[in-house]
C-alpha positions as CSV (number, residue, x, y, z in Angstrom):
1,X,89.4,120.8,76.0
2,X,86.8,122.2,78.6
3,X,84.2,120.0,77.6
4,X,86.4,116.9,77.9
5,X,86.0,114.4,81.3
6,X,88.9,112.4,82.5
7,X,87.8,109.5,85.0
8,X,91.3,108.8,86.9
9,X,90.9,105.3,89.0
10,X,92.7,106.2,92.4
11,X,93.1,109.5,94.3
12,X,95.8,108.8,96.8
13,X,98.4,111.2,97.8
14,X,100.8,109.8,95.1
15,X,97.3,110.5,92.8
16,X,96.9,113.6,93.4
17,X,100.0,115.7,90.9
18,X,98.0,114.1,88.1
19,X,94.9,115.5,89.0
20,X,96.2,119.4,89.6
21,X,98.5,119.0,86.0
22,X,95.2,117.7,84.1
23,X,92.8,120.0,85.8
24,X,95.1,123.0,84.2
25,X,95.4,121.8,81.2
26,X,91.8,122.2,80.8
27,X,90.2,118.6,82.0
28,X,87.5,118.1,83.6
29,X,89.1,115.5,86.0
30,X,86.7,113.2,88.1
31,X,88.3,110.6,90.2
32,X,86.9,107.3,92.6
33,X,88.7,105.8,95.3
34,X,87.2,103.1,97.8
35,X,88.6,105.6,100.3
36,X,85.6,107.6,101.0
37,X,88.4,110.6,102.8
38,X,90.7,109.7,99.4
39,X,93.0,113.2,99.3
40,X,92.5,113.6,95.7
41,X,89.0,113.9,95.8
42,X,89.4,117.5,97.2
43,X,91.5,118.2,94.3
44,X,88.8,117.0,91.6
45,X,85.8,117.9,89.8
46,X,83.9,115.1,91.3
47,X,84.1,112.1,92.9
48,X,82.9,109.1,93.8
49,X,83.8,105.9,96.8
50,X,84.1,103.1,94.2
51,X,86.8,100.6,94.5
52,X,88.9,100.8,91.2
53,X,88.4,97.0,90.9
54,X,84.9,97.6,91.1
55,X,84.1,97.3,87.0
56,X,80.5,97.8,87.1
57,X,80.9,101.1,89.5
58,X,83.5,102.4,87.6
59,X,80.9,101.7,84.2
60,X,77.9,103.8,85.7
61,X,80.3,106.4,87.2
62,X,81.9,106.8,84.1
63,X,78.7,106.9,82.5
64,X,77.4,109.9,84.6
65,X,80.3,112.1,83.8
66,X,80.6,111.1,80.3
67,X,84.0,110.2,80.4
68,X,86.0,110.7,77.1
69,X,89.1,108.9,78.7
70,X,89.8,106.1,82.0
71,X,92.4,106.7,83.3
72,X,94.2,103.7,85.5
73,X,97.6,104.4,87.6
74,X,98.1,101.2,89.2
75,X,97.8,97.5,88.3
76,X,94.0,96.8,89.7
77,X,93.3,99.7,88.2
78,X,94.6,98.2,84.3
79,X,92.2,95.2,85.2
80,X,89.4,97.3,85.6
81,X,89.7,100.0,82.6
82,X,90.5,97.4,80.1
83,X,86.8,95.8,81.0
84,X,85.2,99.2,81.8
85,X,86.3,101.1,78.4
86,X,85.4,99.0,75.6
87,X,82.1,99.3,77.5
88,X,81.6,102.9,76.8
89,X,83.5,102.9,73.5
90,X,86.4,104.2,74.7
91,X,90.3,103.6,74.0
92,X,92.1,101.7,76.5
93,X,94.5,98.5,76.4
94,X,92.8,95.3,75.0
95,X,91.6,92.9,78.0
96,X,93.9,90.3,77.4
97,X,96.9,92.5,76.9
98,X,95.5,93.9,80.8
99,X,96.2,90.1,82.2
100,X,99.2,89.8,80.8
101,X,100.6,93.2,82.1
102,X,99.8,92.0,85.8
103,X,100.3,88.3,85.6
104,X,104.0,87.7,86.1
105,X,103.6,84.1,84.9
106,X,102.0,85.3,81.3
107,X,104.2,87.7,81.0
108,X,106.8,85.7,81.0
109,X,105.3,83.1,78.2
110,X,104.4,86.0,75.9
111,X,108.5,87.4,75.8
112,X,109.8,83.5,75.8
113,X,107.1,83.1,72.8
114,X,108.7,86.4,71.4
115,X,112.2,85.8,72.0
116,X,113.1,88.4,74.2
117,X,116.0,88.1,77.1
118,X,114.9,87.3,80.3
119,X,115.7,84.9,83.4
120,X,115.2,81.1,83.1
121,X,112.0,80.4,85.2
122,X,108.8,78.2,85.7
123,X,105.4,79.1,86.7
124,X,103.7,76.8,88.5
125,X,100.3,76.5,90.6
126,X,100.7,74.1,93.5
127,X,102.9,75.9,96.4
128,X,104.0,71.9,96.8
129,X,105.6,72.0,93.2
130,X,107.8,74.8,93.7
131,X,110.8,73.0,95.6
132,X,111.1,70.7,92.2
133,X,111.1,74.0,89.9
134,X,113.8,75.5,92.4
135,X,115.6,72.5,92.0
136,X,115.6,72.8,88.4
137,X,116.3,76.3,87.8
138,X,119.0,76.4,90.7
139,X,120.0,78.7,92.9
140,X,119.9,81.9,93.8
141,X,116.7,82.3,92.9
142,X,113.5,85.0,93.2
143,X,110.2,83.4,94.0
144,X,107.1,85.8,93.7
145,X,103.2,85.5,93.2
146,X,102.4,85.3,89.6
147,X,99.4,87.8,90.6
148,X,100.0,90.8,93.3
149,X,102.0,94.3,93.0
150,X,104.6,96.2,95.4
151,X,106.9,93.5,95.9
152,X,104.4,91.7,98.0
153,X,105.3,88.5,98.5
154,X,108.6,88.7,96.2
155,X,112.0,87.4,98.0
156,X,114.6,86.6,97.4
157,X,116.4,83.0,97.8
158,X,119.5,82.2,98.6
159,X,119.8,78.3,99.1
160,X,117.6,75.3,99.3
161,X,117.2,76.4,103.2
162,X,115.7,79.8,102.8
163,X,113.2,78.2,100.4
164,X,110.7,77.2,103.3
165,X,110.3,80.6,104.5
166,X,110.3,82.1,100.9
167,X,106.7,79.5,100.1
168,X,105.3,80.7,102.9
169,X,106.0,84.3,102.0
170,X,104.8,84.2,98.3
171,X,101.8,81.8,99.2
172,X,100.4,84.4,101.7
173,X,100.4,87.4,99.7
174,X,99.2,85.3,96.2
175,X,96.3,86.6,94.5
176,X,96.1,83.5,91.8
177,X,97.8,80.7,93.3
178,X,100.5,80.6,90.7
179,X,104.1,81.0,91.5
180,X,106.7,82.6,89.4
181,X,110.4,80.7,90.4
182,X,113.2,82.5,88.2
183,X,116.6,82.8,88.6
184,X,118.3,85.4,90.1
185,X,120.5,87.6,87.6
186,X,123.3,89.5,89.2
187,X,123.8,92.7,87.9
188,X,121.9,96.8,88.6
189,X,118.9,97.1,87.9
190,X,116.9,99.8,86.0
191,X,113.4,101.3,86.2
192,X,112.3,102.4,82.6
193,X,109.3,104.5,82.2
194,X,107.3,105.3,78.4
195,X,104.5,105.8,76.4
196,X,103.5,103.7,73.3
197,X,101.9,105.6,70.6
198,X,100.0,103.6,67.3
199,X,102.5,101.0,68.0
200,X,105.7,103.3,68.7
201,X,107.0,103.2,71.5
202,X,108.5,106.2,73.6
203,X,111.0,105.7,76.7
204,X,111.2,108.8,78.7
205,X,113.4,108.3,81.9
206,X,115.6,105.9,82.9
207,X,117.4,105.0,86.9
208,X,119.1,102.4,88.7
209,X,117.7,101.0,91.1
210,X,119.4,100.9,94.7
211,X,118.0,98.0,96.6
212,X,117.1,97.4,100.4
213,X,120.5,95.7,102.0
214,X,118.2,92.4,103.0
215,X,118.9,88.9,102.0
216,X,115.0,88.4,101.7
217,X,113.1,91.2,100.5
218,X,113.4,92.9,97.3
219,X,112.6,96.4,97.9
220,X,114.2,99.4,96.6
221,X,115.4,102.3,98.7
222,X,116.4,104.7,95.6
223,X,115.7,105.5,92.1
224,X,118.3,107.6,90.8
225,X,117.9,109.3,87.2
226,X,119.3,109.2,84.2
227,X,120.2,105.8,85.1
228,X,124.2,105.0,84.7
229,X,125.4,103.0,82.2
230,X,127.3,102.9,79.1
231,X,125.6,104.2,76.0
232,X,125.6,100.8,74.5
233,X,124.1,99.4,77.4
234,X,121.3,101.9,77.3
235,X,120.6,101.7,73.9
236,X,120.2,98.2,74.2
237,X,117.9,98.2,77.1
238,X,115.9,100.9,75.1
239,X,115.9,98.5,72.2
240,X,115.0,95.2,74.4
241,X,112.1,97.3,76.3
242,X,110.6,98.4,73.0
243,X,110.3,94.8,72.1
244,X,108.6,93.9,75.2
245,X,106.2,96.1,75.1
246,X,105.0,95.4,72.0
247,X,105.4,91.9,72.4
248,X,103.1,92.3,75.4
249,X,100.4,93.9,73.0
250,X,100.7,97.9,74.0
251,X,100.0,99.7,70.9
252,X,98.6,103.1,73.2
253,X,99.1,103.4,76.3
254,X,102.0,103.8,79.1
255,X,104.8,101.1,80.2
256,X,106.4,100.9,83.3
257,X,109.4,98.4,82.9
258,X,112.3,96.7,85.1
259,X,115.3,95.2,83.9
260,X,118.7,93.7,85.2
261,X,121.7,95.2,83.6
262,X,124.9,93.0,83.5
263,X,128.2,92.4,81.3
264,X,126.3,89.8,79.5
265,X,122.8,92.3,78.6
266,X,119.7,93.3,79.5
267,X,117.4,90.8,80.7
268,X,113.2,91.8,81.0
269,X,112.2,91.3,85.1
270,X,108.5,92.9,84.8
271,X,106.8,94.8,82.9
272,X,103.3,96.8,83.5
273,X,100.7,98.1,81.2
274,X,100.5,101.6,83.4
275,X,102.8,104.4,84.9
276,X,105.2,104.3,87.5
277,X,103.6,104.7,91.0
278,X,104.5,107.1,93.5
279,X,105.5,110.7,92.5
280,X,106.8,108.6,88.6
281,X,104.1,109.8,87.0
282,X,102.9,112.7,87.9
283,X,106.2,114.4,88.8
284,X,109.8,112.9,87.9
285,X,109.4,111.8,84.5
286,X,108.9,115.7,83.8
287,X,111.4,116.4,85.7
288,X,113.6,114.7,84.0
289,X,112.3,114.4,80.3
290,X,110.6,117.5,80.1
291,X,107.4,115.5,79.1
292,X,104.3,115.5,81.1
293,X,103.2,112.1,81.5
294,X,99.8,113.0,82.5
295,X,98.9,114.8,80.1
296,X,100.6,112.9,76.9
297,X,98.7,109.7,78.5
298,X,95.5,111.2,78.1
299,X,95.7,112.3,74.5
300,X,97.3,109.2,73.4
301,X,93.6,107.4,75.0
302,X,91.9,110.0,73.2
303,X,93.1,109.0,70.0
304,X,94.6,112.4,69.6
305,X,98.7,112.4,68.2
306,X,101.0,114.2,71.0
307,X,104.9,114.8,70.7
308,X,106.5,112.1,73.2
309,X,110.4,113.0,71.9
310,X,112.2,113.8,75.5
311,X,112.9,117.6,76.0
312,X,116.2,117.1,77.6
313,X,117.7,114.4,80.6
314,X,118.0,115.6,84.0
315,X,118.5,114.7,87.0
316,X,115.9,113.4,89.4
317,X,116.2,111.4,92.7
318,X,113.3,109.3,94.5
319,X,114.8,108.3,97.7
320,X,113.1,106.3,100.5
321,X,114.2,106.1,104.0
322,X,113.2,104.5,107.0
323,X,114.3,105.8,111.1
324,X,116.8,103.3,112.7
325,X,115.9,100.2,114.0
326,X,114.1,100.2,117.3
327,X,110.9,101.8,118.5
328,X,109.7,105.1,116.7
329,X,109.1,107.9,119.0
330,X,109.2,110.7,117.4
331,X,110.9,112.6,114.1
332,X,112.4,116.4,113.8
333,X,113.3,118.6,111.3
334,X,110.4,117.7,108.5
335,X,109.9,121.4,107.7
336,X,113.1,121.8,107.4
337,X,114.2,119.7,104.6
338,X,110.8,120.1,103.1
339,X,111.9,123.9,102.3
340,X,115.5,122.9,101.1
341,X,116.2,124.2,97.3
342,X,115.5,121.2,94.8
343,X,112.9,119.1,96.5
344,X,110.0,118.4,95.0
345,X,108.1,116.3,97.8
346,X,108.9,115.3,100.7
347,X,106.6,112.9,103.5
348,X,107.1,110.2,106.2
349,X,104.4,108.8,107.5
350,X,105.0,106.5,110.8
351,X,102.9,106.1,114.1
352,X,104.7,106.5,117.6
353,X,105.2,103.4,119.4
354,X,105.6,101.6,115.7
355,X,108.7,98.9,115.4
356,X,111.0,99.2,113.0
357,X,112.9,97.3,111.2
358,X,113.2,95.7,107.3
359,X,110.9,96.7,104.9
360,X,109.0,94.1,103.4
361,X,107.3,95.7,100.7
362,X,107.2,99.1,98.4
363,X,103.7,100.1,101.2
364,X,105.8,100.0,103.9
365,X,108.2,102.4,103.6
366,X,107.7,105.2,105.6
367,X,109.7,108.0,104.5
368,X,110.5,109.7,100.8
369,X,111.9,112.5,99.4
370,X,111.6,113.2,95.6
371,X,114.5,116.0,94.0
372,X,115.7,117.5,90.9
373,X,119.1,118.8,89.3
374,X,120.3,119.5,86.2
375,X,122.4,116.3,86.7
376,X,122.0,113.0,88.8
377,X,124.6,113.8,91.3
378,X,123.2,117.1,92.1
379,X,119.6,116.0,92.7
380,X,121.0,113.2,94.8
381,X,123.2,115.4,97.2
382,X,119.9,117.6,97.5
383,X,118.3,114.1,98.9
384,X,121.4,113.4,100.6
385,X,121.5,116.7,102.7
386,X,117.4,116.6,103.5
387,X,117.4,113.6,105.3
388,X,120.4,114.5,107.2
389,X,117.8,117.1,108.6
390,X,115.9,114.7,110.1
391,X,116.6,113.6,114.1
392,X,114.3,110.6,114.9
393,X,113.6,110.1,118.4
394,X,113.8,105.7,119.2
395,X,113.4,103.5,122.2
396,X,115.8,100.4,122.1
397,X,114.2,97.0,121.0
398,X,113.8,95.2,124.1
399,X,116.1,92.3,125.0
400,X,115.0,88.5,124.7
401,X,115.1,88.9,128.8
402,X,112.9,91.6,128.7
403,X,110.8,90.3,126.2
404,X,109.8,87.2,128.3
């Protein structure tokens, strides 16, 4: 294994688990980042500045090192692998099967083509057509950018008068000028992470989702493993995932799914053609599988056979959390929780003087905490008692009088 090179596109923070856990399983682990100060870099064997969407940087780098395997952890990332690989004659996901993993619009023709159980919807490309397609598929309704990642530019939509503000929303953060307008399935939703070995796929973990208390934005504020549901519901979703993944085109590689759980099923929301982002990967599907991701990823994309049967289900918790509304000063008692028995990680990241208030997107939350216990409940309380360490420090908004 020594003389084996892993390229991994991205060395953030959320990167850099995946680094340390390949590194001591014997890879040589090179990374690129288009942040020159990227934290994993000091955690690698090289590196290099490239953007990961940069396919012809990634091709020489690659080259230099003599990669065996490319490793992408995020959707740009997918885009840029499935061009560089086949390049350098190495396994990755076909290009096409790449597109379809990040385009919400193609996505959803390839599981209609396949039969699979999803929300009614139409993609369209004129920001002008998508009042007639709300029409049609009625409301509530989710509008999102066919193209981007995050939740940017994904909202929610109540009634014919939110739509306005929801166009202008999806239209500013849209990568491809096509629109995804689906309806809106009531019900929990779960986060579903695998692997997909010669055509067999693997799930791994499984949580509900708690969402963001907003009537707009669709951001969650908790991931809670093993997810809760009947064992007919799971096996279901299980079932309906497979299907999609395959239906998609992953024969090797990682999946990172959503669905909607209600009394009626499980219907598909999105799927992608990579890991979960965040501390997913590198950290929480161990946790709670007793599988590590990294390291199972990169011998399925170096053709080698790895055992992907989970180990056992615990629990896990990936909680975010933002400071009160008003204007941050100030936070105490970060070393505090950060010691407390059962976390794993734990960071906010906010400037003094910033405003708060709803978050609009999976970027801007400013505060996590990632735990473990041998069940759910127990890795949540662990989450539950470190952030009730923390006192934050606010100034009031100002009134509209003062504003003026």
């Amino acid at each position: 294994m020594s003389e084996r090179s892993l390229l991994q596109l991205g060395a953030g923070p959320m990167m850099v688990r995946s680094i340390q856990l390949l590194r001591a399983a014997g890879w040589r682990v090179f990374t690129v980042d288009r942040d020159p100060h990227a934290p994993g870099f000091a955690f690698a064997d090289g590196s290099a500045a490239i953007d990961i969407a940069d396919v012809e940087g990634i091709v020489r780098y690659a080259s230099e090192i003599r990669a065996d395997v490319i490793l992408p952890v995020n959707d740009p990332g997918v885009l840029a692998a499935a061009e560089a690989a086949p390049r350098l004659g190495l396994r990755c996901v076909p290009l096409e099967v790449a597109r379809r993993s990040v385009d919400k619009g193609l996505m959803r023709d390839c599981w209609a083509a396949a039969g699979l159980p999803q929300p009614r919807y139409q993609v369209v490309d004129d920001p002008g057509r998508i009042p007639a397609a709300a029409g049609e598929i009625g409301f509530p309704l989710v509008l999102k950018p066919a193209l981007n990642w995050g939740s940017r530019g994904v909202s929610f939509v109540a009634d014919p008068s939110a739509l306005p503000w929801a166009i202008d929303f999806a239209h500013a953060h849209c990568r491809n000028g096509r629109y995804v307008v689906e309806a809106a399935i009531p019900g929990t939703e779960m986060t579903i992470e695998g692997l997909v070995q010669a055509g067999r796929p693997q799930v791994l973990a499984k949580s509900d989702k708690v969402p963001q208390p907003h009537p707009r934005y669709r951001v969650a504020t908790a991931l809670n493993y093993p997810a809760r549901f009947s064992a007919e519901q799971l096996r279901r979703a299980d079932e309906v995932v497979a299907r999609a993944a395959l239906a998609l085109g992953i024969r090797d590689g990682a999946f990172h799914c959503e669905c909607m759980l209600n009394e009626r099923g499980v219907f598909l929301l999105e799927m992608a053609a990579r890991p979960g982002g965040g501390h997913i990967f590198g950290q929480i599907v161990e946790a709670v599988s007793g599988v590590s991701m990294p390291l199972a990823l990169a011998s399925i994309l170096l053709g080698e056979p790895v055992a992907l049967t989970p180990r056992f289900q615990r629990g896990a918790c990936y909680r975010f959390f933002a400071p009160p509304p008003g204007i941050f000063r100030a936070v105490r008692g970060l070393d505090e929780a950060c010691r407390l028995p059962g976390v794993l990680d734990f960071g906010f990241s906010l400037e003094p003087g910033r405003v708060v208030g709803p978050v609009a997107s999976d970027a801007d939350r400013p505060g996590f905490v990632v735990t473990r216990g041998e069940t759910r409940e127990e890795a949540m309380a662990v989450a539950d008692r470190a952030i009730a360490r923390l006192e934050f420090v606010m100034d009031p908004l100002p009134t509209p009088a003062q504003a003026r």
